[in-house]
VEXTITI-450298 format. One record per residue: x, y, z of N, C-alpha, C in turn. Coordinates in Angstrom, 2 decimals. Layout:
N
<atom n_u="X" n_v="Y" n_w="Z" ca_u="X" ca_v="Y" ca_w="Z" c_u="X" c_v="Y" c_w="Z"/>
...
***
This chain:
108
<atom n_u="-71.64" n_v="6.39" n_w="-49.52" ca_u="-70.22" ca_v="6.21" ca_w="-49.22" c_u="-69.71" c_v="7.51" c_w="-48.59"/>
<atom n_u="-68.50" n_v="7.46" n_w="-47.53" ca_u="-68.50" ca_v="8.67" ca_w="-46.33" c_u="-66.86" c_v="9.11" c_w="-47.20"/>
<atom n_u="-66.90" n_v="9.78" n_w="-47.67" ca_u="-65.37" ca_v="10.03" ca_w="-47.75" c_u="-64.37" c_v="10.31" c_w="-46.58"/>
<atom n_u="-63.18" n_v="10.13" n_w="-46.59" ca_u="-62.63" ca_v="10.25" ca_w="-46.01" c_u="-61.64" c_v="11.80" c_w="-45.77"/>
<atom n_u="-61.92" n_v="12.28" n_w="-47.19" ca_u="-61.44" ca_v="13.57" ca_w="-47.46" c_u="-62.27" c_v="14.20" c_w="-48.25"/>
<atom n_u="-62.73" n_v="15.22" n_w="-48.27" ca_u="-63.51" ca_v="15.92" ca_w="-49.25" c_u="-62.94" c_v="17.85" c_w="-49.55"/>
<atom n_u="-62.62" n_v="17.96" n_w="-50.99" ca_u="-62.44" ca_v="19.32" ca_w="-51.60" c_u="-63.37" c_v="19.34" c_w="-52.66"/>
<atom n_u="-63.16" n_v="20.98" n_w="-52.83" ca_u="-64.24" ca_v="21.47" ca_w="-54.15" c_u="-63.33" c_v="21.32" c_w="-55.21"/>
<atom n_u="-63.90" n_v="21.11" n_w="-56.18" ca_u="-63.21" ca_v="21.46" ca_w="-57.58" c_u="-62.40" c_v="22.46" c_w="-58.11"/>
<atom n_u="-61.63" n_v="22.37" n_w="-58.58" ca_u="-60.33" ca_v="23.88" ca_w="-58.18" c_u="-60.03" c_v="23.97" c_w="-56.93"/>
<atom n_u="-60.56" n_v="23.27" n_w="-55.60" ca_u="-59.79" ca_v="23.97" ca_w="-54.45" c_u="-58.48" c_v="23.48" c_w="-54.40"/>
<atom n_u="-57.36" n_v="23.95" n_w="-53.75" ca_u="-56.04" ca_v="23.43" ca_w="-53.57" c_u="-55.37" c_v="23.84" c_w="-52.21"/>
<atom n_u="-56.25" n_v="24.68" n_w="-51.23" ca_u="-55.70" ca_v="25.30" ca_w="-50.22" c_u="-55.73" c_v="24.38" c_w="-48.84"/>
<atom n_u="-56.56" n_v="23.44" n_w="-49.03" ca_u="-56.05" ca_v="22.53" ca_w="-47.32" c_u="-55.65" c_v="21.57" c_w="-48.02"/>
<atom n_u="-54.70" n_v="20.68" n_w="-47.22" ca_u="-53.73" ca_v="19.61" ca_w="-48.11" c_u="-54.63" c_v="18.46" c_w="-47.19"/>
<atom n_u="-54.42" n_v="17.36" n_w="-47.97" ca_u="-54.57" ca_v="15.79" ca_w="-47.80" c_u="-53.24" c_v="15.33" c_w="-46.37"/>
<atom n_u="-53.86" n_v="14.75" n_w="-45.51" ca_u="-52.79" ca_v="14.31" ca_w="-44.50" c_u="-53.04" c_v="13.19" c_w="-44.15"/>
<atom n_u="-51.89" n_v="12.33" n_w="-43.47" ca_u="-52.71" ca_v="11.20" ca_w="-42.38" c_u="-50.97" c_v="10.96" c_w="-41.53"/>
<atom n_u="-51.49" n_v="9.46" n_w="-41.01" ca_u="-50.18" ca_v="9.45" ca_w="-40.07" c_u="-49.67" c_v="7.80" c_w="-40.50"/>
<atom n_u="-48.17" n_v="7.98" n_w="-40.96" ca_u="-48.03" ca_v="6.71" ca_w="-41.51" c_u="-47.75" c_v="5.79" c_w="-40.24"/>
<atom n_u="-48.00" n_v="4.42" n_w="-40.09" ca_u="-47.92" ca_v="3.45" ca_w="-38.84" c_u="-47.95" c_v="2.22" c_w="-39.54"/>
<atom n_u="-47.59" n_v="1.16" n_w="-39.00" ca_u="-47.04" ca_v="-0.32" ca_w="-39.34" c_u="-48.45" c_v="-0.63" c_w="-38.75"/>
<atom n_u="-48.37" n_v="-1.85" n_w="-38.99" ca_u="-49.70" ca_v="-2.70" ca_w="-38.72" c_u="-50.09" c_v="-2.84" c_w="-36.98"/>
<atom n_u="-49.38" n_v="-2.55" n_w="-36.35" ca_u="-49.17" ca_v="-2.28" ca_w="-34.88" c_u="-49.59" c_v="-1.36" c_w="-34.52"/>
<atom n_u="-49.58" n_v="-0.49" n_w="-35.36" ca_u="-49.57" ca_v="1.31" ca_w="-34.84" c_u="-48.52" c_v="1.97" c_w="-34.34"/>
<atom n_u="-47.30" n_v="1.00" n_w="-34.51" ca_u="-45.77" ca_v="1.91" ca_w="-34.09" c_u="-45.69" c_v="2.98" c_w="-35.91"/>
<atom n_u="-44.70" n_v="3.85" n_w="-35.92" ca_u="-44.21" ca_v="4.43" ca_w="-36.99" c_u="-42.91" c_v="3.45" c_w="-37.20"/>
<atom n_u="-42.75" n_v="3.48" n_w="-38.27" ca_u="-41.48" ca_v="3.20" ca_w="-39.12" c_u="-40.67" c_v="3.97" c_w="-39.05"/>
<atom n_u="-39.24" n_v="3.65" n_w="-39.29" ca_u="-38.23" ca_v="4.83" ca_w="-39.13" c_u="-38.23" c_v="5.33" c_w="-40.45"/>
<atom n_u="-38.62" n_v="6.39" n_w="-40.62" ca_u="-38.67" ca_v="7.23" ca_w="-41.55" c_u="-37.49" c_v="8.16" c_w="-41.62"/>
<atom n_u="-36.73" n_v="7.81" n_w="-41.02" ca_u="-35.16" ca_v="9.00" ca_w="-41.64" c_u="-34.78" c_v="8.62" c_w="-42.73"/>
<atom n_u="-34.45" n_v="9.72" n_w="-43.68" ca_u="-33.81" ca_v="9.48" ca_w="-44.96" c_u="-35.23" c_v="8.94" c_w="-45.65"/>
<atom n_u="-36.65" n_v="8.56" n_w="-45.59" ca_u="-37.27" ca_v="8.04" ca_w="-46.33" c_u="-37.55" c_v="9.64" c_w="-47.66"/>
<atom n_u="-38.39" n_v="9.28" n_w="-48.88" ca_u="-39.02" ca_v="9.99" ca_w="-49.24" c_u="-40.61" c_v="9.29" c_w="-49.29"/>
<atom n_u="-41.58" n_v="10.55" n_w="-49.46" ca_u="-43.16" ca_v="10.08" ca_w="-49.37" c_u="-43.86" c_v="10.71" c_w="-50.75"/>
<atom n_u="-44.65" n_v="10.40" n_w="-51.31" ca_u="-45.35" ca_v="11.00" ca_w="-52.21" c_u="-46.81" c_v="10.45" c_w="-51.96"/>
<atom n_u="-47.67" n_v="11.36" n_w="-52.95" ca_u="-48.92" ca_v="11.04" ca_w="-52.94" c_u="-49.60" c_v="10.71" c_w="-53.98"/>
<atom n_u="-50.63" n_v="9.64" n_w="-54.33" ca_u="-51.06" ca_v="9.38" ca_w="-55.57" c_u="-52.61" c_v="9.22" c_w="-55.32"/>
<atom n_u="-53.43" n_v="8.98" n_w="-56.51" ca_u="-55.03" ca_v="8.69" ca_w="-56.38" c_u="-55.23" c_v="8.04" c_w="-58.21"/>
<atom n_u="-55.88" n_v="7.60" n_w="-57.70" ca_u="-56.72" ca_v="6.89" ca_w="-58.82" c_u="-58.45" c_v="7.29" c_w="-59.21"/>
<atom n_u="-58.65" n_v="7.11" n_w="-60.12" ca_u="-60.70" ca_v="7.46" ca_w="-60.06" c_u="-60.73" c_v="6.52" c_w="-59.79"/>
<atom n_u="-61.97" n_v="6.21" n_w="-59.10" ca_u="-62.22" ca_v="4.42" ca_w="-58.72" c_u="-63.40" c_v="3.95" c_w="-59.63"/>
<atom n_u="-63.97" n_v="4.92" n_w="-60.39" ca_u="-64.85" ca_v="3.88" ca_w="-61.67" c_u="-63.44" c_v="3.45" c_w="-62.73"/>
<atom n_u="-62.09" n_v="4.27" n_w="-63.66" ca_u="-62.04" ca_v="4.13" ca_w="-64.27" c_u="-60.51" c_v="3.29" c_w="-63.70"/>
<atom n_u="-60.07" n_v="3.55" n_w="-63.19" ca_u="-58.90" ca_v="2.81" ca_w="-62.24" c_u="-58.04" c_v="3.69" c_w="-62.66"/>
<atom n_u="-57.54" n_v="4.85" n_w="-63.27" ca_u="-56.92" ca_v="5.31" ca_w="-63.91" c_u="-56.32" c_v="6.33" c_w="-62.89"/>
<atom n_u="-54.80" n_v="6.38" n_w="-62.88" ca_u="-54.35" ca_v="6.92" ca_w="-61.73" c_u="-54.56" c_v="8.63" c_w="-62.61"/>
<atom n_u="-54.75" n_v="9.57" n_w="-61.39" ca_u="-54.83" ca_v="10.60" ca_w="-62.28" c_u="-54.01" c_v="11.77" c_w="-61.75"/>
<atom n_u="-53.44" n_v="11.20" n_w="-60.90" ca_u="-51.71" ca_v="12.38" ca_w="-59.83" c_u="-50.77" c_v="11.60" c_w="-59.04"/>
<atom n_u="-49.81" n_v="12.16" n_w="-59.06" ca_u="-48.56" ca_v="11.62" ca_w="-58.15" c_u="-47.84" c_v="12.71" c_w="-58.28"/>
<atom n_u="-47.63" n_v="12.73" n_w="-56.85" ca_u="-46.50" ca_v="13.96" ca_w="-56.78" c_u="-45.82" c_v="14.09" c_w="-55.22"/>
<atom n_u="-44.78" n_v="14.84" n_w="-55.09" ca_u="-43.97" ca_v="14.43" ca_w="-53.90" c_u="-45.05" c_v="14.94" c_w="-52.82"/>
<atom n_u="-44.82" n_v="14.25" n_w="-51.83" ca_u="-45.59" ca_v="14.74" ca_w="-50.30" c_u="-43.95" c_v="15.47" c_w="-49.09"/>
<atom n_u="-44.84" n_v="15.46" n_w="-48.03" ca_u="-43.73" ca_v="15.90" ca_w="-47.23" c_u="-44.08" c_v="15.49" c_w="-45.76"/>
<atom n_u="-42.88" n_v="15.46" n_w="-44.86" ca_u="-42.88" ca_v="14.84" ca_w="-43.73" c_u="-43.28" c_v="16.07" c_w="-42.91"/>
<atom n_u="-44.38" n_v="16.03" n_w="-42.42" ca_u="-44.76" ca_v="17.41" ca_w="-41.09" c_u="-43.86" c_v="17.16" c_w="-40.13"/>
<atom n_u="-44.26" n_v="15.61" n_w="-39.66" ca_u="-43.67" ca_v="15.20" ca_w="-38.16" c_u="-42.79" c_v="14.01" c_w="-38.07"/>
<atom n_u="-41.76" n_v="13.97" n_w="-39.11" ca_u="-41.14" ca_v="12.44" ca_w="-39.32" c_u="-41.30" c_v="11.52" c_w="-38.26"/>
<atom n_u="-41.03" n_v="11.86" n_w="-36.76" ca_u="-40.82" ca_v="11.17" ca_w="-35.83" c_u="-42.62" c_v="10.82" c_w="-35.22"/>
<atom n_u="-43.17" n_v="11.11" n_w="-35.81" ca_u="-44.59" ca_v="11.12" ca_w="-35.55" c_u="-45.02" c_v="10.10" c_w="-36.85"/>
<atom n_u="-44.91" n_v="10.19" n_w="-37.73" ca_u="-44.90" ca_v="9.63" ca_w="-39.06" c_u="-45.83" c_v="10.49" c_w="-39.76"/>
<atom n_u="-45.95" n_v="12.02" n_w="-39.22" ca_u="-47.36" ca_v="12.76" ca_w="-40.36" c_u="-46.58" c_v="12.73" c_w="-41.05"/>
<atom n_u="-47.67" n_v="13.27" n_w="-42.46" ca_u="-47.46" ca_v="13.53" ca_w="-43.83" c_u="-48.51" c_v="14.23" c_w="-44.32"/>
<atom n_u="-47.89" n_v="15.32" n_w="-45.62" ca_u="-49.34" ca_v="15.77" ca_w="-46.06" c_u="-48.89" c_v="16.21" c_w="-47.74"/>
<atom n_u="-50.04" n_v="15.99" n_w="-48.53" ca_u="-49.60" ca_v="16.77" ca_w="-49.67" c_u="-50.27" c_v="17.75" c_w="-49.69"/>
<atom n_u="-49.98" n_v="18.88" n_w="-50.74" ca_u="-50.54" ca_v="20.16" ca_w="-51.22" c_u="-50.78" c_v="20.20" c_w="-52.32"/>
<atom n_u="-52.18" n_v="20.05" n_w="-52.65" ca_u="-52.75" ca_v="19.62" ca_w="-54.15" c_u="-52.22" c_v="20.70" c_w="-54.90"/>
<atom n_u="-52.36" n_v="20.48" n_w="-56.08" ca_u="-51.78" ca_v="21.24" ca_w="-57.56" c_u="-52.92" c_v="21.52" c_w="-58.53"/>
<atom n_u="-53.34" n_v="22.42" n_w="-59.07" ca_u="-54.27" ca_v="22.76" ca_w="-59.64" c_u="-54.58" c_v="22.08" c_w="-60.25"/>
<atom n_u="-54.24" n_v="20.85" n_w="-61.10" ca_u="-54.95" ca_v="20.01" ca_w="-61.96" c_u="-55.25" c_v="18.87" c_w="-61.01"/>
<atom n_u="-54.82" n_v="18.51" n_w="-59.98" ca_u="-55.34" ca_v="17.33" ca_w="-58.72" c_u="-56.78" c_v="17.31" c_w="-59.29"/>
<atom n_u="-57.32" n_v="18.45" n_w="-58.77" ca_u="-59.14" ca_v="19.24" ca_w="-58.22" c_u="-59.04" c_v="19.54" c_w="-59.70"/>
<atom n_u="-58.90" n_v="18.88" n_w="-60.48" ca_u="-59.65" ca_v="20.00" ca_w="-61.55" c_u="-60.87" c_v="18.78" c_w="-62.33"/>
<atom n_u="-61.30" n_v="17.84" n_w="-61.75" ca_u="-62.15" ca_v="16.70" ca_w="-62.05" c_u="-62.98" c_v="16.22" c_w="-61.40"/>
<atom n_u="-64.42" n_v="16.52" n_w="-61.04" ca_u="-65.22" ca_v="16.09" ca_w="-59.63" c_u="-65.20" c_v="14.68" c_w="-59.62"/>
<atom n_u="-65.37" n_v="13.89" n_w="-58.88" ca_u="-65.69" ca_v="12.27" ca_w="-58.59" c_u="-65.03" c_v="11.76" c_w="-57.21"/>
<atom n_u="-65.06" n_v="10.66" n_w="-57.51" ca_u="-64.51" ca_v="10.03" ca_w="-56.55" c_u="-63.25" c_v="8.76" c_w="-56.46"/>
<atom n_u="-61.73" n_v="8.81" n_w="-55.83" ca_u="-60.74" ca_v="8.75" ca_w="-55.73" c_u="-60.67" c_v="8.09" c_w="-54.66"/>
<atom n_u="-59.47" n_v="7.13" n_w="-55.05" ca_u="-58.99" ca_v="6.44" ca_w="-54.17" c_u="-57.46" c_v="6.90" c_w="-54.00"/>
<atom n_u="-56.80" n_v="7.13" n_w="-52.79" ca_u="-55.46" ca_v="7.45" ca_w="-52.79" c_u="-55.15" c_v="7.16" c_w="-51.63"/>
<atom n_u="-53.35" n_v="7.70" n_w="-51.74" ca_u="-52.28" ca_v="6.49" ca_w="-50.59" c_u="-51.13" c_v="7.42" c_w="-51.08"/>
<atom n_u="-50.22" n_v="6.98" n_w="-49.78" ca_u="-49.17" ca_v="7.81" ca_w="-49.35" c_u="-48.07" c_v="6.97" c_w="-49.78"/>
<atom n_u="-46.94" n_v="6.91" n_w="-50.62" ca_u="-46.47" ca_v="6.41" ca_w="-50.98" c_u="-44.86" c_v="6.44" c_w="-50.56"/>
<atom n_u="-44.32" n_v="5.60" n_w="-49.75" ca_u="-42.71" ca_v="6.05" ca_w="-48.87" c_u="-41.76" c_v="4.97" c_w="-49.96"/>
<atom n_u="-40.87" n_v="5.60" n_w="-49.89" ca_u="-39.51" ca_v="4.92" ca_w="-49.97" c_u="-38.27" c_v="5.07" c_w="-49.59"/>
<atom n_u="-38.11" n_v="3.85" n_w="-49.07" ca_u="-36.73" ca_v="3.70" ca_w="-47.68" c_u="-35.69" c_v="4.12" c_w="-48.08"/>
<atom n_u="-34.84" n_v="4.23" n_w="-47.55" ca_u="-33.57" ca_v="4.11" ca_w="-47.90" c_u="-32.72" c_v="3.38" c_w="-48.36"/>
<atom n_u="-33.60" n_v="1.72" n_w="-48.11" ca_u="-32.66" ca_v="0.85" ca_w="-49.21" c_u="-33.31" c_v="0.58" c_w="-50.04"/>
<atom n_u="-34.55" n_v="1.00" n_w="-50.49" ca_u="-34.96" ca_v="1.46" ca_w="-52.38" c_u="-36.34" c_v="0.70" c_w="-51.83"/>
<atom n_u="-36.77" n_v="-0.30" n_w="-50.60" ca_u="-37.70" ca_v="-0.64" ca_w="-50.65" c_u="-38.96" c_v="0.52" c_w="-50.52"/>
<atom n_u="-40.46" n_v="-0.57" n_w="-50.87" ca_u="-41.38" ca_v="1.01" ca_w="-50.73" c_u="-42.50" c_v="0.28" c_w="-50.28"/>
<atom n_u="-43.22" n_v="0.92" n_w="-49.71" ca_u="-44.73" ca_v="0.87" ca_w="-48.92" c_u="-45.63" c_v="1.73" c_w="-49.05"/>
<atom n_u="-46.77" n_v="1.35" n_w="-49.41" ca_u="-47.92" ca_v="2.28" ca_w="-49.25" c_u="-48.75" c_v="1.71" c_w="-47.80"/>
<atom n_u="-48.76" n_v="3.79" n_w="-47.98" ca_u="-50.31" ca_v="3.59" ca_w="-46.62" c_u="-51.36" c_v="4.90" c_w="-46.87"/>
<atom n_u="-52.64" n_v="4.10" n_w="-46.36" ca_u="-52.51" ca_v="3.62" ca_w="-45.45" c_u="-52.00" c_v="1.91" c_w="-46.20"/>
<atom n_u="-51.59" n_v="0.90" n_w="-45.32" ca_u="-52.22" ca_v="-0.66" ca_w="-46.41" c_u="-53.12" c_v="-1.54" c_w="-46.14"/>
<atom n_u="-54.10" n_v="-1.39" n_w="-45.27" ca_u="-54.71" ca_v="-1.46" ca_w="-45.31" c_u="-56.48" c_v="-1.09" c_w="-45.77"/>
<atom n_u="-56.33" n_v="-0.25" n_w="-46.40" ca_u="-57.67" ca_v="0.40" ca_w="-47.19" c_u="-57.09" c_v="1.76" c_w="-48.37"/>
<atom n_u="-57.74" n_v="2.14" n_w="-49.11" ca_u="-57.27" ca_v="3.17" ca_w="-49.75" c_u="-57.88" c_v="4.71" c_w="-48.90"/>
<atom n_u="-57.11" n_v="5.95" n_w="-49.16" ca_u="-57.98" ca_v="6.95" ca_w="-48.30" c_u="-59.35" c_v="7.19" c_w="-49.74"/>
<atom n_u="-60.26" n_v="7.34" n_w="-49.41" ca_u="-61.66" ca_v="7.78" ca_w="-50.05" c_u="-61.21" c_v="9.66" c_w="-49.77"/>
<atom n_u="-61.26" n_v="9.69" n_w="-51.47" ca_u="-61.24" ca_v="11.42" ca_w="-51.87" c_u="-62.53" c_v="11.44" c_w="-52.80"/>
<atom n_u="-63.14" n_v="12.84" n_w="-52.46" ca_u="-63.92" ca_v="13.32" ca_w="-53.06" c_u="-63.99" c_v="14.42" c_w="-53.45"/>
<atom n_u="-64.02" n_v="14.69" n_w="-54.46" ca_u="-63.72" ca_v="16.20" ca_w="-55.21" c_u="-65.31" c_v="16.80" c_w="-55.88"/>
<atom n_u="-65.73" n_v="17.63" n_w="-54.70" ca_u="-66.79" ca_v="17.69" ca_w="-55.52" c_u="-67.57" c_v="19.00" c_w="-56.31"/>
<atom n_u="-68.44" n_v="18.97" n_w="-57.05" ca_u="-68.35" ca_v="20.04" ca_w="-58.12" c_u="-68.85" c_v="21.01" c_w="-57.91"/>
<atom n_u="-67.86" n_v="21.93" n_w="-58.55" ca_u="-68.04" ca_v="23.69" ca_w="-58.81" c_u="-69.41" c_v="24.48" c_w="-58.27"/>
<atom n_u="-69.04" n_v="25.35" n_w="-57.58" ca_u="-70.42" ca_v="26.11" ca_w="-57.73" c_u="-70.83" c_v="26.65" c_w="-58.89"/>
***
């Protein structure tokens, strides 16, 4: 299996990114939205972070989070998604079509 993202254990210094897009590949209007980021382990389903993300390029639709020392503090393998909510309370994850594949892998 190819991850889609890969850090070391304890690392926290390059952040997780992607580019949010509708099923078209246009962006959504993202003014006024907020974004966060979450992951799950994918043996135990058990979500194991959420925390706010941030807009690089609103009008672009990037996004990226900046892991937190306990993110990386568990080697395996993760499933995670960018999590928006509009302005009129509705919410979407992306990507939605697949989860991003994280891999955290262990310590030297």
């Amino acid at each position: 299996m190819a991850a889609d993202f890969t850090i070391r254990k304890g690392d926290t210094r390059v952040p997780i990114s992607t580019t949010i897009t509708n099923p078209d590949g246009t962006v959504p209007n993202l003014a006024s939205a907020t974004v966060a980021f979450t992951m799950r382990d994918q043996l135990t389903k058990t979500r194991v972070l959420g925390g706010p993300a941030v807009f690089v390029n609103i009008g672009l639709g990037q996004v990226q989070y900046l892991w937190q020392p306990a993110d990386t503090a568990v080697s395996g393998w993760y499933n995670g998604g960018f999590i928006v909510t509009f302005p009129d309370g509705t919410v979407e994850t992306f990507p939605n079509d697949h989860y991003i594949q994280v891999y955290v892998t262990p310590s030297i």
